[in-house]
N, C-alpha and C positions, 0 to 999 in steps of 0.2 A: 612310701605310701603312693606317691605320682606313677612310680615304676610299678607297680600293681595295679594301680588304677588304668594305667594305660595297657598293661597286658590282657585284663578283663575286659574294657572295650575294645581291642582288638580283636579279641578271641571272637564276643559275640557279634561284631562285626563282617568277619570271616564266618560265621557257621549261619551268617544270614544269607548267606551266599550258596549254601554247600548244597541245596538241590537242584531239579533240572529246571531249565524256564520253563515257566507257567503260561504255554500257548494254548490260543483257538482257535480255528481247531488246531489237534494233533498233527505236527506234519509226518509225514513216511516215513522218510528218513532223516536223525539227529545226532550227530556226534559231538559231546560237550566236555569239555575243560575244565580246569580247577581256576584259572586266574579270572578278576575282574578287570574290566577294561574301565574306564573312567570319561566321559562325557562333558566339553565345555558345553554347554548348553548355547552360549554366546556366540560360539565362532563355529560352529557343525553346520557341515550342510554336504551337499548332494554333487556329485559330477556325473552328468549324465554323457553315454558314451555309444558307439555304435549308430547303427543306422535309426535305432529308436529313436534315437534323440531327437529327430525333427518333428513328432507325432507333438502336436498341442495336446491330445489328452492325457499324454503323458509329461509333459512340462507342468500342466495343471495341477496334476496329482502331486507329483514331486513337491508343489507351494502348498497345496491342501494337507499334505502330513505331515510338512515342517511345521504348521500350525498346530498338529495334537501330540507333536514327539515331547514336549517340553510342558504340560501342563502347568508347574506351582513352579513359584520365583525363587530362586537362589541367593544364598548370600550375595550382597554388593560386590564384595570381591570372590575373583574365583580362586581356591584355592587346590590345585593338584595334592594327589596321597602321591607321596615319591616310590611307594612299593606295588605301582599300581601303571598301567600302560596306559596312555591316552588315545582316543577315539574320536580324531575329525574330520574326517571327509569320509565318506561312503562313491562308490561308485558301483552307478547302476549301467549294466552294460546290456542293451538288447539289440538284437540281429535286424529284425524286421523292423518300419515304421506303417505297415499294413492296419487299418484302424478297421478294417473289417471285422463283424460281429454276429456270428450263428452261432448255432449249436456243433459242439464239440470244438471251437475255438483253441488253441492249446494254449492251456492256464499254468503251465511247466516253469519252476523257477528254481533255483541253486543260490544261499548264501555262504556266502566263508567270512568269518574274522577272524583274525590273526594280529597277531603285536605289529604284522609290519603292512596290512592293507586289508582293509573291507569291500567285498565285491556283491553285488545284487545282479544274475546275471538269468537271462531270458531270451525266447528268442520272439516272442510277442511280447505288446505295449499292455496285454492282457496278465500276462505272466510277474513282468515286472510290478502289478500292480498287486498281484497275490502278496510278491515276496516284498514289496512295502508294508501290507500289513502284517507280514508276521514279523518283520525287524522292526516295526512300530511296538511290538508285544515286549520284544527282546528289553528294553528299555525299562529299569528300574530307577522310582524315586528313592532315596532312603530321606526321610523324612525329620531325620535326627540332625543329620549333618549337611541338612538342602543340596546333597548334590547327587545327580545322574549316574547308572551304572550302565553297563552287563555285563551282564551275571553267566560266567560257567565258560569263558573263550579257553583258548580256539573252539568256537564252533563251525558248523558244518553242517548245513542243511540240503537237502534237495527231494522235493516235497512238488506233489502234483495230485489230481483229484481222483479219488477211485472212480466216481459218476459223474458224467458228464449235464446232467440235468438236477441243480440243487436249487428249489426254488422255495416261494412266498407267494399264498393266493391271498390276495385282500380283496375283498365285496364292498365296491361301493354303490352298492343299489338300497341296503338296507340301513348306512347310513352313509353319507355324505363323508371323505373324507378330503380337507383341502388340500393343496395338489403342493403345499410346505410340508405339510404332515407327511406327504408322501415319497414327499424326500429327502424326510430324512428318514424313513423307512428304508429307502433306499440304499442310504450310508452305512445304516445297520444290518444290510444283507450283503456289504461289501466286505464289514468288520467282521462277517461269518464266514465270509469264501465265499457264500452262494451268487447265482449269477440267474437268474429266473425269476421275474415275477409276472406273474399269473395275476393278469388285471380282468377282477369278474368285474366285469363293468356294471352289465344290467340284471336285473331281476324283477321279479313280482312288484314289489312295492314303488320301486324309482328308476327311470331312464335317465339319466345324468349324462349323457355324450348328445351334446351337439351336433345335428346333422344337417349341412347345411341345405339340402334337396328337401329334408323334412323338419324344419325348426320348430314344430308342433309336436314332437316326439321330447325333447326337451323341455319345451316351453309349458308342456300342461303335465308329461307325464316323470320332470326333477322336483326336487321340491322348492316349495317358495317359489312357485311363478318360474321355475328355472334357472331362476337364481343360485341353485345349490347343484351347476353341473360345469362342466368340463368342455370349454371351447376347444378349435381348431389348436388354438397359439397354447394351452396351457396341456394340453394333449402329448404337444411335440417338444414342449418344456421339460415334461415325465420322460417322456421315449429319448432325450437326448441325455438329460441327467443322469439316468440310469446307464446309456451308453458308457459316458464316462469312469464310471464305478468298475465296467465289463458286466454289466446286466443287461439283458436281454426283456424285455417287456411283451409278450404273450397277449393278446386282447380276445377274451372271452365276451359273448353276445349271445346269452343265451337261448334255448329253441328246442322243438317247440312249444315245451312245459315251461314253467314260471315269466309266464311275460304279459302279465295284467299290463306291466307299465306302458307296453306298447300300445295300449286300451284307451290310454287317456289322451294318446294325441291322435292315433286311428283309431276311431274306434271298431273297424270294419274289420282292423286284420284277425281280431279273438274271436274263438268261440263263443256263442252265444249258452251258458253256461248257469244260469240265474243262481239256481240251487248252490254254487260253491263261490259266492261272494263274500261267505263269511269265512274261506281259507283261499284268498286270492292264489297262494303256492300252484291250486289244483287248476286255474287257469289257465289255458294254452291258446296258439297261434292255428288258425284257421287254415289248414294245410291242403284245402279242397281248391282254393281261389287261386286265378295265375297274378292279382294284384299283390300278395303277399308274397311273392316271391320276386316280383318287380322292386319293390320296395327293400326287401334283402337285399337284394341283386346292388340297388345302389346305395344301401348302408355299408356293404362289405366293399364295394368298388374305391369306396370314400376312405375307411376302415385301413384299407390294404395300402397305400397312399403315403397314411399315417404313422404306421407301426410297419416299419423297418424287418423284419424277422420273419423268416420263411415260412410259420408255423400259428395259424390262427385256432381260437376255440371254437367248437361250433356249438359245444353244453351238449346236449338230449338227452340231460338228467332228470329221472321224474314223471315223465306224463303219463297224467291221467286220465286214461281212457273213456271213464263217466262222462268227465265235462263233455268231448267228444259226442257220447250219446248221445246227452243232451239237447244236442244244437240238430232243428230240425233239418236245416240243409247240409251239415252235415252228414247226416243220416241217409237223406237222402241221393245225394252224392257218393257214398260209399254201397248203393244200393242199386245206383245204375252202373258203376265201375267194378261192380260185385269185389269187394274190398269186406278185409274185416277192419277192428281200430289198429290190429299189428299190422297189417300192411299198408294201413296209413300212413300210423310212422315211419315204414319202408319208404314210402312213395316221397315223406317229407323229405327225410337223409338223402334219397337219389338227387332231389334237384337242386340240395343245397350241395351236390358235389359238383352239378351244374354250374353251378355259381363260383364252387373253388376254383375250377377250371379257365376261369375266363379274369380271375384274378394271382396266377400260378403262387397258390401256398395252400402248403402243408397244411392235414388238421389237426386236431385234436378232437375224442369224443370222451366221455362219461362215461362207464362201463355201461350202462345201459342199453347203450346203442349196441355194443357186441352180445348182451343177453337176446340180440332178434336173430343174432349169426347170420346174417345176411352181411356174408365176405366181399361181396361187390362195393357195397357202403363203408366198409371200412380198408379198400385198399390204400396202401400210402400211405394210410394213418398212423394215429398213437391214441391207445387204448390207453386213461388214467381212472387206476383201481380206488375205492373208497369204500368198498363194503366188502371188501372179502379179499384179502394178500395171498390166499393158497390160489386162488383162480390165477394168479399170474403165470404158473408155467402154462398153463390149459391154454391163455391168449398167446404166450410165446411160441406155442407149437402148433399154433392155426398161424403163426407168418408175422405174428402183429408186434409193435413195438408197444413196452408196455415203460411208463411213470407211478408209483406208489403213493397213496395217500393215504390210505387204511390205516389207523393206529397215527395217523399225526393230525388229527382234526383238534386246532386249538380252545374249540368250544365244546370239548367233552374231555368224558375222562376212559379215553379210549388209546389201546386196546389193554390196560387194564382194568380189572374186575370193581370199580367201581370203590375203592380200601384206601383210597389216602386222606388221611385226617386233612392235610396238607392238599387245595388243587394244587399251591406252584410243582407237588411232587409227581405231576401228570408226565413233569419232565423226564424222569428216570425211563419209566413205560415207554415215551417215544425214543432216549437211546436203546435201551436193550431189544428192540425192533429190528432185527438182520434180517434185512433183505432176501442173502439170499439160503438162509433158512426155508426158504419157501420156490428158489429157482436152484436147478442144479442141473439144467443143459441151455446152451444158446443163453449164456449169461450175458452175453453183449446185448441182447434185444433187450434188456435190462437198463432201462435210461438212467434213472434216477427215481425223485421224487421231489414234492411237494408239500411242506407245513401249511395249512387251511385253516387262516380267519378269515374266519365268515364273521357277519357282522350285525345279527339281531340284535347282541348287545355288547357292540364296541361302538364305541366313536371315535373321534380323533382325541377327544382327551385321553381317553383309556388305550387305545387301539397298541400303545409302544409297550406298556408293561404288561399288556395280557398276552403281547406276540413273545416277547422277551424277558428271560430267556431261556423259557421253554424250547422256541424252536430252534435256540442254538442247539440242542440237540440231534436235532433233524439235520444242522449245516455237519456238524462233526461225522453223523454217520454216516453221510452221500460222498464226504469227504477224506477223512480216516482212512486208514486203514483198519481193515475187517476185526483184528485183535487188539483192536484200541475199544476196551468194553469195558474196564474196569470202572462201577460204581463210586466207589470212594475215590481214588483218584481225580476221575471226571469231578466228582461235586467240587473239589475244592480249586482245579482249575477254573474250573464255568465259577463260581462263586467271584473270581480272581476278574475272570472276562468281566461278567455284570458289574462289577465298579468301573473297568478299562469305560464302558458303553458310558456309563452314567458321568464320568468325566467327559466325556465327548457330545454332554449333551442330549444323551437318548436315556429316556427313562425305561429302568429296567427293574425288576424283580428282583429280592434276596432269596437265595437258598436258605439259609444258616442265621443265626445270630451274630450279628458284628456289625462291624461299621464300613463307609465305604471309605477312605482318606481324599478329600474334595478342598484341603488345603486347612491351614490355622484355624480355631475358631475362636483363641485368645491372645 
């Protein structure tokens, strides 16, 4: 009876083993095995090797995942399966210790396991830090027998990003989000692959950045007294945290639509506008006066200083041209410059390139700004889509680089038809989104893209399970490859990731009915 009892749990044992690891994303390429390899939990650790090795952000990381490889406790004693290979040391070998961090960075990693050595091998501190988190995935609990696996060796991975721009815009002008909160957003765009976050800073309703030349921007137009915004020190806290992870931080400011908030501590740079104070959104920046662009001029001076990254937002999402009317020196300003309101806008885009120029970065605009076609304003740019994915080849073949966000706005249920009983199923809609379904020359001018919470109704309580993990969909597509699109597969991975997250601390959404395993409950 023992001798059957022991062949059945052997059996189910082994056939708990017998599919591919359950990664997020998908990597390129995976070659897997039938054996499991066996984990002390107690004595594993890391040899770091190569020229990598001297990079602190990468010593760091290496102690940071040692801390989430091992979640739940194991029996007191350890005990090895003798039909099973054991797994303790890893070595991570990378080429470069270059801690350098732009865009297209090479995120390039290769793992091997094998009965006789495990290698994590890269030739960036950025690379190695990918292929830390998919060999952090590799790692099964079995929860019967408390001990460590993986599942499926020899493996064989080597895995690199199809897009080089996979990012997260978070808004925090419409609520406040603390600069903890935001970090560990940040761990949760590491745990994706993605490497981009898109900090909308400002908006209509609240200016939360600190500026030391104008602390009256802040101070009247954050909320609570300015109490609810973003110093020098907690700024470069985000921009270095994120560093670490191989995220790249983006600082949007937006212009010259949605910026009531610049109202509250100048009140001279808006429009004078009365009629749309009951949808502050349609208030704009006063683009007639050389004070307003003084004022930019040392917002972005200060700005550029701060955030590390070649590439600033400039917005010119939105404006309404009424408010404009409205305002009689505008008017009358456009009436001795015989100007209309679109060549206002013209005239605002020209001098804020004025301004890029004297701070050397890159922009970013809002499709809108290319709906004036004035190719002067947008040379050097990058054009990021939100209302319409088929206009991308149209921008790629006027010269421009183009970023995707159409069909991944996480406060809607876009781009599909509005039919899921289910929001969390808004997810599926944003994988089945191929890019380039909609590009089919000059696919390089093809960055990436962008998942968008916006933030009328997220806070930082809400803000991690409305992002997640929806927009793990978004990291798999930018990242994947093109015929990694199977529904039912994806859900029960992603299903597998959102508990990996919720162990780590980030709250995240269910797909499915089930449970997430987060240790005993008796």
């Amino acid at each position: 009876m023992k001798i059957i009892c022991l062949i059945v749990f052997l059996s189910f044992f082994l056939f708990s083993f017998s599919k591919k690891p359950s990664l997020w994303p998908e990597p390129q390429n995976i070659v897997y095995g039938d054996e499991n390899f066996q984990i002390d939990s107690s004595s594993f650790d890391f040899k770091l090797e190569g020229s990598g090795s001297t990079s602190q952000i990468l010593q760091d990381k290496v102690e940071f995942y040692k801390k989430l490889l091992f979640p739940f406790p194991i029996k007191k004693e350890f005990k090895k399966f003798s039909f099973n290979s054991l797994l303790s040391t890893v070595v991570i070998n990378v080429k470069s210790a270059d801690e350098t961090l732009q865009l297209g960075v090479n995120e390039n990693y290769t793992i091997s396991i094998t009965n006789q050595e495990s290698i994590i091998s890269s030739q960036t501190i950025y690379g190695a830090i990918r292929g830390l988190e998919t060999f952090s995935q590799l790692i099964y609990f079995n929860y019967t027998s408390s001990t460590y696996w993986i599942k499926n060796g020899p493996l064989l991975i080597i895995d690199y990003p199809r897009f080089k721009w996979r990012g997260i815009l978070i808004d925090t002008s419409r609520h406040y989000i603390p600069t903890e909160s935001m970090k560990l957003m940040i761990e949760a765009m590491a745990f994706n692959k993605m490497n981009t976050l898109h900090w909308h800073a400002t908006d209509a309703q609240s200016f939360p950045l600190f500026i030391n030349k104008y602390p009256e921007l802040s101070q009247k137009g954050a909320y609570f007294d300015g109490d609810y915004s973003y110093s020098n020190e907690e700024v470069n806290d985000i921009v270095s945290y994120a560093k670490s992870f191989g995220i790249r931080v983006v600082i949007e400011i937006d212009g010259p639509g949605h910026s009531a908030s610049f109202g509250k501590g100048i009140p001279s740079m808006i429009s004078n506008c009365p009629k749309f104070l009951d949808n502050i959104n349609s208030i704009s920046l006063n683009p007639t006066q050389n004070f307003t662009y003084q004022v930019l001029t040392d917002i972005w001076k200060e700005m550029s200083t701060l955030f590390i990254d070649n590439f600033i937002h400039f917005g010119g999402d939105e404006v309404y041209y009424e408010c404009w009317k409205e305002d009689p020196q505008i008017n009358q300003w456009m009436q001795e410059h015989n100007m209309t309101t679109t060549q206002l806008e013209e005239y605002y885009f020209t001098n804020m390139n004025i301004i890029k120029s004297t701070i050397s970065k890159k922009t970013i605009f809002w499709e809108s700004v290319y709906d004036l076609k004035n190719f002067d304003i947008l040379k050097d740019s990058i054009v990021q889509l939100w209302t319409d994915i088929t206009k991308a080849q149209e921008v790629i073949n006027s010269g421009i680089q183009v970023i995707n966000s159409f069909g991944w706005y996480l406060d809607r249920q876009v781009p599909g038809p509005d039919i899921h009983y289910e929001f969390l199923d808004t997810w599926k809609d944003f994988y089945s989104l191929e890019p380039f379904d909609y590009v089919s020359q000059n696919q390089e001018m093809f960055l990436g893209g962008e998942a968008c919470s916006w933030s009328e109704q997220v806070n930082w309580s809400s803000i991690s399970n409305r992002i997640w993990p929806r927009a793990s969909a978004v990291a798999e597509r930018l990242w994947s490859s093109r015929n990694v699109n199977d529904i039912s597969d994806a859900t029960l991975r992603l299903n597998d990731f959102s508990c990996r997250l919720i162990n780590r601390g980030i709250p995240s959404a269910p797909l499915v009915p089930g449970a997430c395993y987060i240790g005993k409950m008796h």
